[in-house]
N, CA, C and O atoms as a GROMACS GRO file, in nm:
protein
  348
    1UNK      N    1   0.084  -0.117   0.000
    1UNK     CA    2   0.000   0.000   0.000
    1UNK      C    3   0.088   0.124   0.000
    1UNK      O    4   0.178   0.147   0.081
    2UNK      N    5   0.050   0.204  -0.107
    2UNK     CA    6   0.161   0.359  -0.091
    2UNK      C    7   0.066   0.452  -0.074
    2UNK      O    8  -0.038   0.477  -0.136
    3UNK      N    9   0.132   0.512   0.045
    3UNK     CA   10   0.064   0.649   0.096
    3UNK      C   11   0.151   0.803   0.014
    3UNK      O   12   0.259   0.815  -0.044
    4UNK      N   13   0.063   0.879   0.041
    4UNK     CA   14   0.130   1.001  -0.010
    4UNK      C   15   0.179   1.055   0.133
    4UNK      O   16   0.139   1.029   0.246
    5UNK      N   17   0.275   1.136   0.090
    5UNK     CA   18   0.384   1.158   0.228
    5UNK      C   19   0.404   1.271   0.179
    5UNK      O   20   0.384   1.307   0.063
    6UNK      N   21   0.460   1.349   0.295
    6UNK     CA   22   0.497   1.491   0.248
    6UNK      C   23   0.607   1.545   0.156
    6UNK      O   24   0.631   1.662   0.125
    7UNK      N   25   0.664   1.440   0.123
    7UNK     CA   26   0.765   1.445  -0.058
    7UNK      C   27   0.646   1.432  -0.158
    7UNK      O   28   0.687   1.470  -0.268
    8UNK      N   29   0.537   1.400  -0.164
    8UNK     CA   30   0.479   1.394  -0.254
    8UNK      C   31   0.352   1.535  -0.263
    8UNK      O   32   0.251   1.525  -0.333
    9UNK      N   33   0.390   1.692  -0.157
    9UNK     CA   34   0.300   1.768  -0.143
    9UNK      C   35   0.434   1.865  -0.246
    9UNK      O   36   0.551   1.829  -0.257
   10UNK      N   37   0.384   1.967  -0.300
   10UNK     CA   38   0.432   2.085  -0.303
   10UNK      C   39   0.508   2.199  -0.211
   10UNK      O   40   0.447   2.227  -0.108
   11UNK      N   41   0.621   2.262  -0.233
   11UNK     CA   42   0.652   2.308  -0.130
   11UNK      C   43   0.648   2.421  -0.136
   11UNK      O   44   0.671   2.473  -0.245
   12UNK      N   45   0.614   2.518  -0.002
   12UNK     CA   46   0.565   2.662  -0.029
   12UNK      C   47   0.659   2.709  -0.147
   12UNK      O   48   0.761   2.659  -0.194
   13UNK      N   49   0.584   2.829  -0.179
   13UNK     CA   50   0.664   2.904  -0.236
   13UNK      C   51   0.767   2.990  -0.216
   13UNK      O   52   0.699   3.083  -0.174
   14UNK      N   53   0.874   3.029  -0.213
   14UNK     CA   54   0.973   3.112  -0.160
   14UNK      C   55   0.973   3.258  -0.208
   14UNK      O   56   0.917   3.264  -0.318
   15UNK      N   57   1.015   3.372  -0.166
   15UNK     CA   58   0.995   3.507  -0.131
   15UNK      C   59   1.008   3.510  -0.264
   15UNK      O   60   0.912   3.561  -0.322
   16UNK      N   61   1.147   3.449  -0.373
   16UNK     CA   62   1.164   3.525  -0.509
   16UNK      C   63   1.035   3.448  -0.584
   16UNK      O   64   0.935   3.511  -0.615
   17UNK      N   65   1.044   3.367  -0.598
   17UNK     CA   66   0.901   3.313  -0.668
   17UNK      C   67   0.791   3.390  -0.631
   17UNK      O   68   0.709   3.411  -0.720
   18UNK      N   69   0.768   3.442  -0.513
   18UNK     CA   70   0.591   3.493  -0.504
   18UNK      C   71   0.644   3.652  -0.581
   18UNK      O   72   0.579   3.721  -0.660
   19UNK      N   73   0.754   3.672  -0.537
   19UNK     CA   74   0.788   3.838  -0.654
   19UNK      C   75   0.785   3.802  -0.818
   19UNK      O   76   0.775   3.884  -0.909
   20UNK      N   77   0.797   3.641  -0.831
   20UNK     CA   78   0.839   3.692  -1.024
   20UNK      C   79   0.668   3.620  -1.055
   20UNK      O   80   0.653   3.568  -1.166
   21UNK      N   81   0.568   3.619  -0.974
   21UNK     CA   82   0.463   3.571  -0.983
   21UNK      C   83   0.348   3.731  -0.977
   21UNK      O   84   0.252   3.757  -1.049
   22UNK      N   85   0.401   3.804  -0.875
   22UNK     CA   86   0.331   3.931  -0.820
   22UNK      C   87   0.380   4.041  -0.870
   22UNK      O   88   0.314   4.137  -0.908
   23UNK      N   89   0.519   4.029  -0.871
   23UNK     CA   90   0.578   4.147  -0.933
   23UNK      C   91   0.629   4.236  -0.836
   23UNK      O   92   0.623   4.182  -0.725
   24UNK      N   93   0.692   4.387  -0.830
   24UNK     CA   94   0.694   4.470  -0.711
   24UNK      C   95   0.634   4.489  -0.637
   24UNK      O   96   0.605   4.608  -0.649
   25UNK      N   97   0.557   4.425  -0.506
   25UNK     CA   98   0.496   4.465  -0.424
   25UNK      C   99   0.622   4.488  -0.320
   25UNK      O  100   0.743   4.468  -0.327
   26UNK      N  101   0.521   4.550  -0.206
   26UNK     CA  102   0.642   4.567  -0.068
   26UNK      C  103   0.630   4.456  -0.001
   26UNK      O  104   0.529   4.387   0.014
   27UNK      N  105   0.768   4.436   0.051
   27UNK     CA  106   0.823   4.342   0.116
   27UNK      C  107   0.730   4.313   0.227
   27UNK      O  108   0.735   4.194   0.256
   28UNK      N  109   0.668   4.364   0.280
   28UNK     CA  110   0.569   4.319   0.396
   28UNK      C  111   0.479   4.251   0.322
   28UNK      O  112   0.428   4.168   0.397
   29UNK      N  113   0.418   4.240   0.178
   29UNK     CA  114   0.327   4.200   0.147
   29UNK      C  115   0.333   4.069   0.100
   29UNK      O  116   0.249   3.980   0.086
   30UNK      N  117   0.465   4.080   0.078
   30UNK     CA  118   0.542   3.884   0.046
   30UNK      C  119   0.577   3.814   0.177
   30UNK      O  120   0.588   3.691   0.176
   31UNK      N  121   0.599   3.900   0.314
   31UNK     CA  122   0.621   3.843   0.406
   31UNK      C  123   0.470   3.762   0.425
   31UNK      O  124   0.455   3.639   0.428
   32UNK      N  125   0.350   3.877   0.440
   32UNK     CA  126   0.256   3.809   0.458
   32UNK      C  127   0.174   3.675   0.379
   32UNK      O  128   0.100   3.592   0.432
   33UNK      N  129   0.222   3.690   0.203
   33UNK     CA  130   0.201   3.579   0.202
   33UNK      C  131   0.275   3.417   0.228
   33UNK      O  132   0.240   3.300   0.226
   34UNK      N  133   0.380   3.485   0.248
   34UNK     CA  134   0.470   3.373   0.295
   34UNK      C  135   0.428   3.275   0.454
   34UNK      O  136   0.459   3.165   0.499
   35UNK      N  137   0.354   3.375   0.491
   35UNK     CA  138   0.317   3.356   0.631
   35UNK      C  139   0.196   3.262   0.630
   35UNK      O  140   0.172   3.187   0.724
   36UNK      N  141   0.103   3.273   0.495
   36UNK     CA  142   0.041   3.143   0.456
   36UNK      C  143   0.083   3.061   0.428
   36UNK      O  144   0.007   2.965   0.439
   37UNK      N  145   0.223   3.025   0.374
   37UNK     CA  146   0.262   2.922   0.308
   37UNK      C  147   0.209   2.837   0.155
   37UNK      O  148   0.186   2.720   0.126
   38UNK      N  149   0.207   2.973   0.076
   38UNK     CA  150   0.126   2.864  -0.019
   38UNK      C  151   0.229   2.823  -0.129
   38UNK      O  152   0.344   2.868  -0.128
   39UNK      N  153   0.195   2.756  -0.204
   39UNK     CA  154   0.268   2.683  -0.309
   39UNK      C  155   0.287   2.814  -0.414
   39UNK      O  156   0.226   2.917  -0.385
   40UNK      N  157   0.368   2.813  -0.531
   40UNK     CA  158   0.372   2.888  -0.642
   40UNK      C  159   0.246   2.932  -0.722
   40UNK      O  160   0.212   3.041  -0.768
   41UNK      N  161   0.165   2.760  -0.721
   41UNK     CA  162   0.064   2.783  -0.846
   41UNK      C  163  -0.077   2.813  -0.790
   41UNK      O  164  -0.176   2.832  -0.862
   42UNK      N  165  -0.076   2.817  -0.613
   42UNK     CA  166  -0.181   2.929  -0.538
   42UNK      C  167  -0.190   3.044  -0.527
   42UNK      O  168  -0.296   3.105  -0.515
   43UNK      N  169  -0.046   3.106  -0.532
   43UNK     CA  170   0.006   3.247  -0.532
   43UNK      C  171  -0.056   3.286  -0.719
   43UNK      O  172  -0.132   3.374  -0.761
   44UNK      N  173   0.004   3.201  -0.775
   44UNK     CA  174  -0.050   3.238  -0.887
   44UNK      C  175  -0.206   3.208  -0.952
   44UNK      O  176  -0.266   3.295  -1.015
   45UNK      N  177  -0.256   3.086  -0.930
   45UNK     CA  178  -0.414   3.154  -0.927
   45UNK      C  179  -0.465   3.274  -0.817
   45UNK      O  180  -0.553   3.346  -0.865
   46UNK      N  181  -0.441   3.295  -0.732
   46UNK     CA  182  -0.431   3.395  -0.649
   46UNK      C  183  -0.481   3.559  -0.716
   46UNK      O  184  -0.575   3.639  -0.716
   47UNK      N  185  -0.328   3.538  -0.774
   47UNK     CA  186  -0.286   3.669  -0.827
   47UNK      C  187  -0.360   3.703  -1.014
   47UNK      O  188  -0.391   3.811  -1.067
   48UNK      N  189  -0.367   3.560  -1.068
   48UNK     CA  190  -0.467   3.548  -1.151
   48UNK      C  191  -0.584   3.633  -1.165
   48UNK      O  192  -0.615   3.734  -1.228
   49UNK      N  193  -0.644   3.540  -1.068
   49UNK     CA  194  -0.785   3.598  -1.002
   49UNK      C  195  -0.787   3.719  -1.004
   49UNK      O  196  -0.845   3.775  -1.097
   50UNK      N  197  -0.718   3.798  -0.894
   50UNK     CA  198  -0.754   3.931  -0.850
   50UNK      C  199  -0.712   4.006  -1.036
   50UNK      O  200  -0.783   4.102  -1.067
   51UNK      N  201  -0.610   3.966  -1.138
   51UNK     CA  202  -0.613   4.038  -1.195
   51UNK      C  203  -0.715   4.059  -1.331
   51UNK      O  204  -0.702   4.129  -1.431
   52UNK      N  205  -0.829   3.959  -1.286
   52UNK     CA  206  -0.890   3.930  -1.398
   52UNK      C  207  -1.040   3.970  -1.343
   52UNK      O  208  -1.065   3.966  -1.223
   53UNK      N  209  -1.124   4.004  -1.429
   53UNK     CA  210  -1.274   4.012  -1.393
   53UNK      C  211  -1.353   3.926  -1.352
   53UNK      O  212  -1.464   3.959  -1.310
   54UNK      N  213  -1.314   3.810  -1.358
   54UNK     CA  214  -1.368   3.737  -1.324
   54UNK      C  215  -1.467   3.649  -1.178
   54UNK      O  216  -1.570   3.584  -1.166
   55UNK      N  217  -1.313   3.720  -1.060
   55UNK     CA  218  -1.399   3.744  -0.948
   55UNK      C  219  -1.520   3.804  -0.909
   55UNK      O  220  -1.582   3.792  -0.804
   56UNK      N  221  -1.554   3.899  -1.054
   56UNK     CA  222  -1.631   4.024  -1.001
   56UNK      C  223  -1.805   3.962  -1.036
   56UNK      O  224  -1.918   3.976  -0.988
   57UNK      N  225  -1.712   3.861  -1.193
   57UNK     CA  226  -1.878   3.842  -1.247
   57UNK      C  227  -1.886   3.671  -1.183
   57UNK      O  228  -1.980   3.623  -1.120
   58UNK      N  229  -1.817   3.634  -1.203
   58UNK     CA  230  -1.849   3.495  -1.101
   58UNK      C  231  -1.842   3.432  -0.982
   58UNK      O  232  -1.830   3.314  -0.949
   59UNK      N  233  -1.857   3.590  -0.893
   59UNK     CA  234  -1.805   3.560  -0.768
   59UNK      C  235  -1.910   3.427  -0.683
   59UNK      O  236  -1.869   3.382  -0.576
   60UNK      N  237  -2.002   3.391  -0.726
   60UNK     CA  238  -2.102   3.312  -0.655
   60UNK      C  239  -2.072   3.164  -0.741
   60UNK      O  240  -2.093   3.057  -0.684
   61UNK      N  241  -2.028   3.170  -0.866
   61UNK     CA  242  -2.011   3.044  -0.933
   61UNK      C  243  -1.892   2.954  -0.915
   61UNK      O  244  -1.894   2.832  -0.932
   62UNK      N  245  -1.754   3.049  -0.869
   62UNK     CA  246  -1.669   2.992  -0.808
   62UNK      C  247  -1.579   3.056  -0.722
   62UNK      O  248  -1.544   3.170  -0.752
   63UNK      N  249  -1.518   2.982  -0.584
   63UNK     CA  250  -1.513   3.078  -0.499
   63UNK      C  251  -1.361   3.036  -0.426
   63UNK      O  252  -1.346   2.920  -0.386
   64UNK      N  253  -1.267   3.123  -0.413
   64UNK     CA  254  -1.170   3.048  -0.410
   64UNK      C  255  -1.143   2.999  -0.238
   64UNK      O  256  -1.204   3.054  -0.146
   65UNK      N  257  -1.066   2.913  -0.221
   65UNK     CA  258  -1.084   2.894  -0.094
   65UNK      C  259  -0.938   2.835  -0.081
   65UNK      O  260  -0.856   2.817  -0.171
   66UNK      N  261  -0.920   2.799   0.106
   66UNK     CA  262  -0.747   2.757   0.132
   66UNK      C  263  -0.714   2.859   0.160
   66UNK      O  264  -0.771   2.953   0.216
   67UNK      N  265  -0.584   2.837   0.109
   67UNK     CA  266  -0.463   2.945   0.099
   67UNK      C  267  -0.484   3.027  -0.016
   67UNK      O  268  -0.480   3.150  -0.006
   68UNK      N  269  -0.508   2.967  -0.127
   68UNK     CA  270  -0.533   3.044  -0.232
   68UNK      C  271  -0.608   3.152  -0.248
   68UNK      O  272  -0.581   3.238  -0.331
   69UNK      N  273  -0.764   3.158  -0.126
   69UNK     CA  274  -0.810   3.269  -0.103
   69UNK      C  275  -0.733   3.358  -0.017
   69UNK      O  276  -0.713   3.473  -0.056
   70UNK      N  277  -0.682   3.314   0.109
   70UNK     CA  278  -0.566   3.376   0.198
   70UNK      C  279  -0.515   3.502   0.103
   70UNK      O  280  -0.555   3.618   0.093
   71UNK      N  281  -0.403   3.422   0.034
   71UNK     CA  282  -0.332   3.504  -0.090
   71UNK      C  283  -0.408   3.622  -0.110
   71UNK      O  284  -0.393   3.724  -0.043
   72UNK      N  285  -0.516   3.605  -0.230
   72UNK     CA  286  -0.606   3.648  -0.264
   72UNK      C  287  -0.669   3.778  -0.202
   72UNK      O  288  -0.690   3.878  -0.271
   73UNK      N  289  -0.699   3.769  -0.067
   73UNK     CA  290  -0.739   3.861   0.033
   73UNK      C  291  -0.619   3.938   0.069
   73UNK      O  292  -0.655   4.043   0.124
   74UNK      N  293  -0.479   3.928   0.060
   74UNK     CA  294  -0.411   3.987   0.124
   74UNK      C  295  -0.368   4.059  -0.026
   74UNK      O  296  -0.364   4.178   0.002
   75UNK      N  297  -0.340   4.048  -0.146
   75UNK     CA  298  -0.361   4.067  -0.282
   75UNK      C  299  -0.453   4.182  -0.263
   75UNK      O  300  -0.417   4.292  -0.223
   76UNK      N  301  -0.558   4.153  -0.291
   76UNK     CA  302  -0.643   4.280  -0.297
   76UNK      C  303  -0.653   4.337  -0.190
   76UNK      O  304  -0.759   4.398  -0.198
   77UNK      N  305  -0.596   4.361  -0.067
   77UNK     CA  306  -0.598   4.478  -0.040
   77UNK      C  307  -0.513   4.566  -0.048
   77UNK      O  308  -0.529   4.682  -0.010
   78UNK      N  309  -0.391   4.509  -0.108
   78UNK     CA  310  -0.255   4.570  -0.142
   78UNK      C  311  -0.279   4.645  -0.290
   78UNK      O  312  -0.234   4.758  -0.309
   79UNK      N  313  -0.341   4.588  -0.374
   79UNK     CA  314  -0.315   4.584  -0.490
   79UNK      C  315  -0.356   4.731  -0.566
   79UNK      O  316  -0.470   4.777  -0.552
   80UNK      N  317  -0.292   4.774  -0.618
   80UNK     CA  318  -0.338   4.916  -0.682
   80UNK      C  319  -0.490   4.892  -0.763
   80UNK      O  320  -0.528   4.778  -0.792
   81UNK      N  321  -0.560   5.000  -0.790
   81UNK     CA  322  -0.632   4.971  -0.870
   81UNK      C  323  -0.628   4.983  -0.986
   81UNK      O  324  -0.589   5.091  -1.030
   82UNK      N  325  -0.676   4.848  -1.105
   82UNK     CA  326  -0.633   4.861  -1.225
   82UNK      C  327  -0.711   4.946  -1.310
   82UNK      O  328  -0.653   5.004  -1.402
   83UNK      N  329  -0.870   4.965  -1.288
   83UNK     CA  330  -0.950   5.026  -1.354
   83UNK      C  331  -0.877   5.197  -1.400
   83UNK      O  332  -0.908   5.303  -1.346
   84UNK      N  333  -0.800   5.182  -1.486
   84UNK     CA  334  -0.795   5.316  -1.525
   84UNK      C  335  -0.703   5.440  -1.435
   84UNK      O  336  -0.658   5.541  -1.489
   85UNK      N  337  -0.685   5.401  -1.258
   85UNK     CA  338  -0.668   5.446  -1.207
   85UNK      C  339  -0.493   5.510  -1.225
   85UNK      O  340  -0.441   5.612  -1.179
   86UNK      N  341  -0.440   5.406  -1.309
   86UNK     CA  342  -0.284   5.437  -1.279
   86UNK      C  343  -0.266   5.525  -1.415
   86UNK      O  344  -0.151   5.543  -1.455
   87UNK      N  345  -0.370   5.577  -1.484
   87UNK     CA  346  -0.338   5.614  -1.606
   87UNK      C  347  -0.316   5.750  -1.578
   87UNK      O  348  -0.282   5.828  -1.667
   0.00000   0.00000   0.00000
């Protein structure tokens, strides 16, 4: 019988990976997601998400959850606004 063991989980993501995933944010804001511990490809649906409309029109059809929402929540409240605002 083979069990899955913790060689067979993903391992968080590390500070430079959540930057070449997020891009320049401030360093407190990678601490904090680091402080979830999530994998690369949570940080990056994560960061997905918040940069796409999609949260906005399907927020009831799919909903992210885990760490990946963690991310997500700490993401948008950091996150500049894209609507036009930086123009």
């Amino acid at each position: 019988m083979h069990s899955q063991t913790a060689s067979g989980a993903q391992q968080p993501a590390t500070a430079n990976e959540i930057r070449q995933i997020i891009g320049p944010f401030e360093d407190d804001v990678v601490v904090k997601i680091l402080d979830v511990h999530p994998t690369s490809a949570e940080v990056l649906n994560a960061f997905t998400w918040l940069r796409s409309d999609e949260h906005l029109q399907r927020r009831l059809a799919h909903e992210l959850h885990g760490r990946t929402a963690q991310v997500f929540e700490i993401l948008d409240q950091e996150y500049p606004e894209i609507d036009g605002s930086l123009m």
